[in-house]
C-alpha positions as YAML, in Angstrom:
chain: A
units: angstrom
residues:
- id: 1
  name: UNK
  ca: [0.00, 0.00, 0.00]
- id: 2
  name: UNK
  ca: [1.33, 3.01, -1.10]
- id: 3
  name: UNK
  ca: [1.92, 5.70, 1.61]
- id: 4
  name: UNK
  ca: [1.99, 8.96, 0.12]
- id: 5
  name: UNK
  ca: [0.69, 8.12, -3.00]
- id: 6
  name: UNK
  ca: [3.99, 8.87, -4.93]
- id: 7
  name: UNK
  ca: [6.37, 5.99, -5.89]
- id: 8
  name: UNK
  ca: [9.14, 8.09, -5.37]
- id: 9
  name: UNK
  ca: [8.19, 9.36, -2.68]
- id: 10
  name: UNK
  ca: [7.54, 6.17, -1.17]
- id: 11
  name: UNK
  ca: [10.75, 4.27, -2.02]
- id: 12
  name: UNK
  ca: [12.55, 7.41, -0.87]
- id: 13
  name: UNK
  ca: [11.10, 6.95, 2.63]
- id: 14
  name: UNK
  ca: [11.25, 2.99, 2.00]
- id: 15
  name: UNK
  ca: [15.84, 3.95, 1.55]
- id: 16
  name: UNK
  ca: [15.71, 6.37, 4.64]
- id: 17
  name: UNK
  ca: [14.07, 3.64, 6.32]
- id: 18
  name: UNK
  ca: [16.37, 1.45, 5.41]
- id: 19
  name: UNK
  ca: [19.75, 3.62, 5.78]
- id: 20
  name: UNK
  ca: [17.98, 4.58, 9.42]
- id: 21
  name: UNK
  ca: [17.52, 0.98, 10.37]
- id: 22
  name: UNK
  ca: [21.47, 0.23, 9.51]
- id: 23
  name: UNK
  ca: [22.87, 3.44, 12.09]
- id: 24
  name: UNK
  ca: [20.91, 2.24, 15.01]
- id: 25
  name: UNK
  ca: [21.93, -1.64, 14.44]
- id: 26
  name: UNK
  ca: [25.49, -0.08, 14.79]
- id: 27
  name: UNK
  ca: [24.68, 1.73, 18.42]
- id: 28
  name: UNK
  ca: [22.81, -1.53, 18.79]
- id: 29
  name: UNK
  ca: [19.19, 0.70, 19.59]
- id: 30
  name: UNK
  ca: [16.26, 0.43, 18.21]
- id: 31
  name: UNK
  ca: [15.77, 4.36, 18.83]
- id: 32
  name: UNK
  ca: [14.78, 6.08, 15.48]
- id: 33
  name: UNK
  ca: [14.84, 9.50, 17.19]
- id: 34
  name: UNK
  ca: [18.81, 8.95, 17.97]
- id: 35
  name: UNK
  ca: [19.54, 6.99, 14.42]
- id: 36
  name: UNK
  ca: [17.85, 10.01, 13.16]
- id: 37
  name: UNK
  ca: [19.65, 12.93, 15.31]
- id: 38
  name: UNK
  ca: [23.32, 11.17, 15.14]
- id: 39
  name: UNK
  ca: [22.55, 10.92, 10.80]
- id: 40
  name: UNK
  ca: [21.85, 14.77, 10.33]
- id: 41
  name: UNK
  ca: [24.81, 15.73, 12.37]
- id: 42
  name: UNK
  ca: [27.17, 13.39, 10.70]
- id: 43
  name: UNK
  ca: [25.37, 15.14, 7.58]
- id: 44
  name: UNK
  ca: [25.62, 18.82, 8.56]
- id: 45
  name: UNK
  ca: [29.03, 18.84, 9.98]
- id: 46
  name: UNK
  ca: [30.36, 17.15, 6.62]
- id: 47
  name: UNK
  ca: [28.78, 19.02, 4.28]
- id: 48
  name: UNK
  ca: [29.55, 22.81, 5.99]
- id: 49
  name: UNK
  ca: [33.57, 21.54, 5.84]
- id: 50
  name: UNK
  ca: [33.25, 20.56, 2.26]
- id: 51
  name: UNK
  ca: [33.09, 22.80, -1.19]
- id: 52
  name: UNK
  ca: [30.48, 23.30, -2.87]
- id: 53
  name: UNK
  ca: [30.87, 20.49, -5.83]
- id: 54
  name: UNK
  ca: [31.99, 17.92, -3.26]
- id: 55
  name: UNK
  ca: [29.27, 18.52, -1.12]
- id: 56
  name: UNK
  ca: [26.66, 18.19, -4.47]
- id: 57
  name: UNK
  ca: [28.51, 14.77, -4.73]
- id: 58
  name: UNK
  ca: [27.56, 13.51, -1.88]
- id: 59
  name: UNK
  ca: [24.27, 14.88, -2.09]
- id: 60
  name: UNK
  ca: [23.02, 13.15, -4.79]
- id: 61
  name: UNK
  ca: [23.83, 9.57, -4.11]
- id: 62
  name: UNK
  ca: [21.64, 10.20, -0.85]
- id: 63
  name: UNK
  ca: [17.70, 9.26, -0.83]
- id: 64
  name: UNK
  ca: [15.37, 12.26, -1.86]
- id: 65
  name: UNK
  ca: [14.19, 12.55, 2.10]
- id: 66
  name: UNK
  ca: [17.62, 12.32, 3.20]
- id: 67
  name: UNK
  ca: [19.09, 14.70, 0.40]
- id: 68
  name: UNK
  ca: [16.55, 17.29, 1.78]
- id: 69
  name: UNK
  ca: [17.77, 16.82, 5.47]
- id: 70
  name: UNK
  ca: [21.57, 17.38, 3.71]
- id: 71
  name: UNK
  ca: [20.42, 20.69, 2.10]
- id: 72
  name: UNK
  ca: [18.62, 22.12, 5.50]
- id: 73
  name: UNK
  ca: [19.68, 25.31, 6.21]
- id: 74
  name: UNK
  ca: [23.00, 25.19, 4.14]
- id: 75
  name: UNK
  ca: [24.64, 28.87, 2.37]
- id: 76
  name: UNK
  ca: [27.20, 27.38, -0.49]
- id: 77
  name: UNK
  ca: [28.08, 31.16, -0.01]
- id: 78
  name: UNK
  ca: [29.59, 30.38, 3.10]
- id: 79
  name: UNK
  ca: [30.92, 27.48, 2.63]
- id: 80
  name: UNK
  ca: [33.82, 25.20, 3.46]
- id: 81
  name: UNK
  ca: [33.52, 26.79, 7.02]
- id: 82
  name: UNK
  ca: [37.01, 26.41, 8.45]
- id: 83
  name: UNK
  ca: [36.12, 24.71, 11.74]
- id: 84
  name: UNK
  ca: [38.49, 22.63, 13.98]
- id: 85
  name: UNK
  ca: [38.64, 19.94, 15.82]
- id: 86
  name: UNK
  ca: [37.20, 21.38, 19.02]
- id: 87
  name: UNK
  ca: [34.13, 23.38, 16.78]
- id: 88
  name: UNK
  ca: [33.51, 20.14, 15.10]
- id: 89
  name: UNK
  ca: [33.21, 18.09, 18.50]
- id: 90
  name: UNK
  ca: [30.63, 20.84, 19.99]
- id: 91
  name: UNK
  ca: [28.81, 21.00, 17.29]
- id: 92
  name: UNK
  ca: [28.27, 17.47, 16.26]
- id: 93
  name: UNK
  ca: [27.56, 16.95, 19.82]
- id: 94
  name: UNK
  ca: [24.72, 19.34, 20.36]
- id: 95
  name: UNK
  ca: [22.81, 18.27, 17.04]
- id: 96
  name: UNK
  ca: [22.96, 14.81, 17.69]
- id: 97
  name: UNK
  ca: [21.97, 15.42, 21.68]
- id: 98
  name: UNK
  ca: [24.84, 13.54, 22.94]
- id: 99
  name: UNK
  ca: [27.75, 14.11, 25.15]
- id: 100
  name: UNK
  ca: [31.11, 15.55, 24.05]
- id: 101
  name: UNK
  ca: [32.80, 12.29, 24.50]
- id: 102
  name: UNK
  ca: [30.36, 10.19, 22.75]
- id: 103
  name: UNK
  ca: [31.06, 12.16, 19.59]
- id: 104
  name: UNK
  ca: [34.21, 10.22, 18.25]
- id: 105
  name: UNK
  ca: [32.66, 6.62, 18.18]
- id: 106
  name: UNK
  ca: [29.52, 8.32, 17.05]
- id: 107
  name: UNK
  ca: [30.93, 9.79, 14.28]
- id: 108
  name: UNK
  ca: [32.79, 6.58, 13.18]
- id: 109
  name: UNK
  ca: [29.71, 4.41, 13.82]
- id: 110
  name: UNK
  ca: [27.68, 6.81, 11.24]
- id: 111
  name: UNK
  ca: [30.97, 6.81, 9.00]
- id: 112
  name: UNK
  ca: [31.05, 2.66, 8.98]
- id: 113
  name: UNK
  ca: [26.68, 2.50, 8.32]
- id: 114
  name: UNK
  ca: [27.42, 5.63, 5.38]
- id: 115
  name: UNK
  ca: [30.00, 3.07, 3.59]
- id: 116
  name: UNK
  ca: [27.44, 0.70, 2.84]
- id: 117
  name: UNK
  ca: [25.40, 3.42, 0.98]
- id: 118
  name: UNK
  ca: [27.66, 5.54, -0.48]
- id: 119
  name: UNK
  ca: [30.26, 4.98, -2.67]
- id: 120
  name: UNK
  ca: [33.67, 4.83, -1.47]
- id: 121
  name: UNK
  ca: [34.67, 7.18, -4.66]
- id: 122
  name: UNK
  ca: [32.70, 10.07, -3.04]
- id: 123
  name: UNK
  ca: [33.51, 9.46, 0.52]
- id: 124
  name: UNK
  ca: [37.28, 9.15, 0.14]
- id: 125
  name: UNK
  ca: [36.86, 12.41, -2.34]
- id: 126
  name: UNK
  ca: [34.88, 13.92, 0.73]
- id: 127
  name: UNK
  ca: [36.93, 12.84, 3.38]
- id: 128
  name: UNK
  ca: [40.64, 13.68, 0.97]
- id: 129
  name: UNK
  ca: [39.55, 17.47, 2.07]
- id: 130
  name: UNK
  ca: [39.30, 17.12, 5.84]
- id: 131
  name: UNK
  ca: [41.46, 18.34, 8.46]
- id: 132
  name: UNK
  ca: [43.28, 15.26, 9.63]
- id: 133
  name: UNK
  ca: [42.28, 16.03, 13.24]
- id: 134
  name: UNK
  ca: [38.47, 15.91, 11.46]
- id: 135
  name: UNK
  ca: [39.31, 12.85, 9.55]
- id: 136
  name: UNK
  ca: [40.35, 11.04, 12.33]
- id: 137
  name: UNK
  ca: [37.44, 11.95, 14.26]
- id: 138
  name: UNK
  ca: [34.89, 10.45, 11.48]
- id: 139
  name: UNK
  ca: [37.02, 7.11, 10.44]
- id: 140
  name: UNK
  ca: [40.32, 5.47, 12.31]
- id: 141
  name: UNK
  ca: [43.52, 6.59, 10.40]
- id: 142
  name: UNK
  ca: [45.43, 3.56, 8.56]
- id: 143
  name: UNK
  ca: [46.37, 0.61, 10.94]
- id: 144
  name: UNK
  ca: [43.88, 2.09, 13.58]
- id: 145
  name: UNK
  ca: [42.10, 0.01, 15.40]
- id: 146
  name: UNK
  ca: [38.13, 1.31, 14.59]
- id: 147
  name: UNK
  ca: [35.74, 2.41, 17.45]
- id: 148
  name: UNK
  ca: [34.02, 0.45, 19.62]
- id: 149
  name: UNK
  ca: [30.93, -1.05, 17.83]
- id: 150
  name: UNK
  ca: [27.72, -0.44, 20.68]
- id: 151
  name: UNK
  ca: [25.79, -2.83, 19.36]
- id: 152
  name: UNK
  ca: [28.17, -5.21, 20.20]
- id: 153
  name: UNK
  ca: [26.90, -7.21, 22.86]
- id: 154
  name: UNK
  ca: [28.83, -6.98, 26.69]
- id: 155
  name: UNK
  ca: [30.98, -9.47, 27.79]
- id: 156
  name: UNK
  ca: [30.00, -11.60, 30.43]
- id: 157
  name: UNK
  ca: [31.04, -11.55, 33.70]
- id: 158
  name: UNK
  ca: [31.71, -15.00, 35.50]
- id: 159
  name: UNK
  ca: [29.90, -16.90, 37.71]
- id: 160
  name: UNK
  ca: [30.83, -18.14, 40.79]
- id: 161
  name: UNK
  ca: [31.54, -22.22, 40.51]
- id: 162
  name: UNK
  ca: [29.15, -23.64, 42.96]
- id: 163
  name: UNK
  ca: [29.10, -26.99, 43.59]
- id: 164
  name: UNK
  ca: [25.50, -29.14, 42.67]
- id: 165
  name: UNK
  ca: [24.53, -29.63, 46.55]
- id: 166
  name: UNK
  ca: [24.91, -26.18, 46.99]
- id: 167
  name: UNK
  ca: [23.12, -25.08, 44.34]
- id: 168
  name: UNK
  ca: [20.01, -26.78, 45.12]
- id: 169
  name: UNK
  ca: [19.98, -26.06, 48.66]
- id: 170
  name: UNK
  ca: [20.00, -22.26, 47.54]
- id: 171
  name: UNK
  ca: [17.10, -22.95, 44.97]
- id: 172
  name: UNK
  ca: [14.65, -24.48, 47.84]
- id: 173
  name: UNK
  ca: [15.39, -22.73, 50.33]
- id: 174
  name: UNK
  ca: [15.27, -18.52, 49.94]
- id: 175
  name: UNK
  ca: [17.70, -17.13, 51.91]
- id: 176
  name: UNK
  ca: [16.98, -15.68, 55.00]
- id: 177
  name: UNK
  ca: [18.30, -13.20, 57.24]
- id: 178
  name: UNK
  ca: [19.45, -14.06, 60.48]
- id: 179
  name: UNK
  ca: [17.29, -11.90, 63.13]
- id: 180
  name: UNK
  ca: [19.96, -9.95, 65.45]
- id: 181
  name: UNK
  ca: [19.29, -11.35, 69.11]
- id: 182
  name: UNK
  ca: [17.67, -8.63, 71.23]
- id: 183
  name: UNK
  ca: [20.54, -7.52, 73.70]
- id: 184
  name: UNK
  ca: [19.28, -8.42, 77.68]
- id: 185
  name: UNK
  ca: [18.49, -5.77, 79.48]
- id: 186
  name: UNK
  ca: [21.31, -3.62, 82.03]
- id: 187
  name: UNK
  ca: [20.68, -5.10, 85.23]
- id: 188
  name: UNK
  ca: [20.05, -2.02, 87.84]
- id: 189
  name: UNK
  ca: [22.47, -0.95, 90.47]
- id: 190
  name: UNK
  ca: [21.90, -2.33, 93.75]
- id: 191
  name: UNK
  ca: [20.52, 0.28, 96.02]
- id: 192
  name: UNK
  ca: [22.93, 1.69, 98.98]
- id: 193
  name: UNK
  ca: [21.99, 0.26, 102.20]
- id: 194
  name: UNK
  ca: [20.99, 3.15, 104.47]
- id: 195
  name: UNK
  ca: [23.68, 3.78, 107.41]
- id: 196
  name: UNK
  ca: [22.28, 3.03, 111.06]
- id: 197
  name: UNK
  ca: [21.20, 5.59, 113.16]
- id: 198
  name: UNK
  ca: [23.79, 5.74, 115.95]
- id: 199
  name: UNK
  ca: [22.36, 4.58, 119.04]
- id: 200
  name: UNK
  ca: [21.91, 7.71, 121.22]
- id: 201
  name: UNK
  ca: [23.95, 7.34, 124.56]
- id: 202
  name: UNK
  ca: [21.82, 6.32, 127.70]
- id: 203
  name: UNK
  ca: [20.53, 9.07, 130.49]
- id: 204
  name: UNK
  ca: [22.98, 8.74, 133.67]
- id: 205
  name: UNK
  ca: [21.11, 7.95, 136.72]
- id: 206
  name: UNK
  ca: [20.92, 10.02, 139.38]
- id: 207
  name: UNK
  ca: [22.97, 8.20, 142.12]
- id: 208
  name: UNK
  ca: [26.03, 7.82, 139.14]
- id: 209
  name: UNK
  ca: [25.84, 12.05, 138.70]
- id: 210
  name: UNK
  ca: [25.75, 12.38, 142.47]
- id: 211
  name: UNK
  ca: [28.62, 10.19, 142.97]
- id: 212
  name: UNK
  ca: [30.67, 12.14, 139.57]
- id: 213
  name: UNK
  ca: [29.84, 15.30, 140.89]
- id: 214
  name: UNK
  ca: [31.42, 14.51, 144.75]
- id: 215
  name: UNK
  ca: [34.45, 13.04, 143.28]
- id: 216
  name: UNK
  ca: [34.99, 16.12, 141.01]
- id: 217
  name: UNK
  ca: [34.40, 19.01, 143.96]
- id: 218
  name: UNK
  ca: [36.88, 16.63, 146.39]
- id: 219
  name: UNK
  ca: [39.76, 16.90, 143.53]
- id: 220
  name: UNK
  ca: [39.09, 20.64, 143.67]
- id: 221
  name: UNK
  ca: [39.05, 20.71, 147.10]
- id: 222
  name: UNK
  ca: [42.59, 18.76, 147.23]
- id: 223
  name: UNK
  ca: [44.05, 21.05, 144.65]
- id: 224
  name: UNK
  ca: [42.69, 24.14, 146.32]
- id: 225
  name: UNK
  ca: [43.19, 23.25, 150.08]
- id: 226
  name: UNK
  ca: [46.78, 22.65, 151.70]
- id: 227
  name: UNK
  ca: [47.92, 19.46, 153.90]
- id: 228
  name: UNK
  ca: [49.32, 19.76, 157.18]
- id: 229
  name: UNK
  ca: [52.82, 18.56, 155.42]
- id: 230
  name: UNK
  ca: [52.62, 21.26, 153.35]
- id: 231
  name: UNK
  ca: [51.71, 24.20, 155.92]
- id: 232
  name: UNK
  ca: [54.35, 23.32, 158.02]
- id: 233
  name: UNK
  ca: [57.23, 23.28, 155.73]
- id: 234
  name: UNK
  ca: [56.12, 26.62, 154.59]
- id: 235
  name: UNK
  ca: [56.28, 27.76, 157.84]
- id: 236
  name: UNK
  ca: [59.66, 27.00, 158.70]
- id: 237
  name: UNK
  ca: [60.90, 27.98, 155.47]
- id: 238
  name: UNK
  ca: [59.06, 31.02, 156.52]
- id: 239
  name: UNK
  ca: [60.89, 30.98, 159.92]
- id: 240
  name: UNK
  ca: [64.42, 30.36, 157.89]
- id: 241
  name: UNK
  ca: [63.80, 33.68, 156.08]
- id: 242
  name: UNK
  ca: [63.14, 35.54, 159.10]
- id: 243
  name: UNK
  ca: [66.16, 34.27, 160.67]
- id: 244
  name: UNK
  ca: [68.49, 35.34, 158.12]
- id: 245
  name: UNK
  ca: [67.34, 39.07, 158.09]
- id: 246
  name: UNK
  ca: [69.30, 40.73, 161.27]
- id: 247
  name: UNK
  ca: [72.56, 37.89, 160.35]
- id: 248
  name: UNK
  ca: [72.58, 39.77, 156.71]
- id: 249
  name: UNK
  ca: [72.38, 43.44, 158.78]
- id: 250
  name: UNK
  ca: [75.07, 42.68, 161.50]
- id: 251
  name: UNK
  ca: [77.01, 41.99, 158.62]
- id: 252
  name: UNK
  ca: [76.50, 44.88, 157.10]
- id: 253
  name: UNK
  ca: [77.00, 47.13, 159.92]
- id: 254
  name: UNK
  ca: [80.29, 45.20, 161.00]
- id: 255
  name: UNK
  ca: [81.48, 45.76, 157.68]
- id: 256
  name: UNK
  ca: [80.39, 49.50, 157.69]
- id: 257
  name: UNK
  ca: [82.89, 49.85, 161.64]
- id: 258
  name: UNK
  ca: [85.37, 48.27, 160.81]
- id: 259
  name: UNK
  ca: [86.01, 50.54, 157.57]
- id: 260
  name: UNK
  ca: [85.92, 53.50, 159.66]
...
């Protein structure tokens, strides 16, 4: 069934398809949107570093819906444009809504899907008139090793050898995890046993105080009160004294004669 109702038309959309289907096998996606968006970049940026009969060269060995997609907003007044490297990188990148360091295996994955298509007359004619650093960017100089192909499929990681017992004890019983064992309880601090009261000491009776009180006023007494020994030593030495008085003043005067 026809879909626009033109057979050109229709086989042109029928090649786009096809040349669509080939750049997203080589990311390994089956996103149209980024087959699309990586396509026109790899487009644009080629064609605005190439002259004007190159880029026609190109141009017409592309479908009719991709040849208009080529033509989009290009000035052959302005053209080559005399971009680097760097220029080349940012804006490949933002038309193709990918990162800046996605844009060299980009560019070669488009590059290596292209080949199929076009001849390799034109693109060695297109590519002969690239900047080297450009060139290198698009398709990995002689004895290169070429970009990484994304639709390549990972390598596999290996497994673990585990032996057949093992195995099956894992595949009937799920694995469970242990429960943590509820720590016991802090056991609380005895409480201080409260010191004794100290026993208050007993009243003294009244005979004891009498008897306390006597014996204290008698030691007074004894202290206060001379013996008989002791009055009548001090009286002789009292005596002694007196005694001694008119010896010392004889003395004197005999002394006080006899110088005369």
């Amino acid at each position: 069934m026809s879909r626009t109702g033109v057979d050109s038309l229709d086989r042109s959309i029928d090649k786009t398809n096809a040349w669509l289907t080939d750049v997203a096998d080589r990311f390994g996606t089956q996103d149209r949107r980024l087959a699309y968006r990586v396509t026109r970049s790899w487009l644009h940026t080629l064609r605005d570093r190439l002259p004007v009969t190159i880029a026609a060269h190109v141009a017409a060995q592309l479908p009719e819906l991709l040849r208009g997609v080529f033509y989009e907003g290009w000035n052959p007044s302005k053209v080559p444009v005399k971009f680097g490297r760097d220029a080349y990188v940012s804006r490949f990148a933002r038309d193709a809504q990918i990162r800046l360091t996605e844009v060299t295996q980009a560019g070669r994955l488009v590059t290596a899907a292209m080949r199929k298509h076009l001849s390799a007359g034109v693109i060695d004619e297109a590519f002969g008139v690239l900047p080297a650093d450009i060139r290198k960017l698009m398709a990995p100089a002689d004895g290169e090793a070429p970009a990484p192909d994304l639709a390549a499929k990972p390598t596999a990681t290996k497994r673990v050898t585990t032996t057949k017992p093992a195995m099956a004890a894992m595949a009937a019983k799920p694995a469970t995890a242990k429960r943590a064992t509820p720590a016991k309880p802090a056991t609380p601090a005895k409480r201080a046993t409260p010191a004794k009261p100290a026993t208050p000491a007993k009243p003294a009776t009244p005979a004891k105080a009498a008897a306390s009180a006597k014996r204290a006023t008698g030691a007074k007494r004894a202290t206060a009160t001379p013996t008989p020994a002791k009055r009548s030593r001090a009286a002789s030495a009292a005596r002694g004294k007196a005694a001694d008085r008119p010896r010392a003043g004889s003395r004197t005067r005999a002394a006080a004669g006899g110088g005369r």
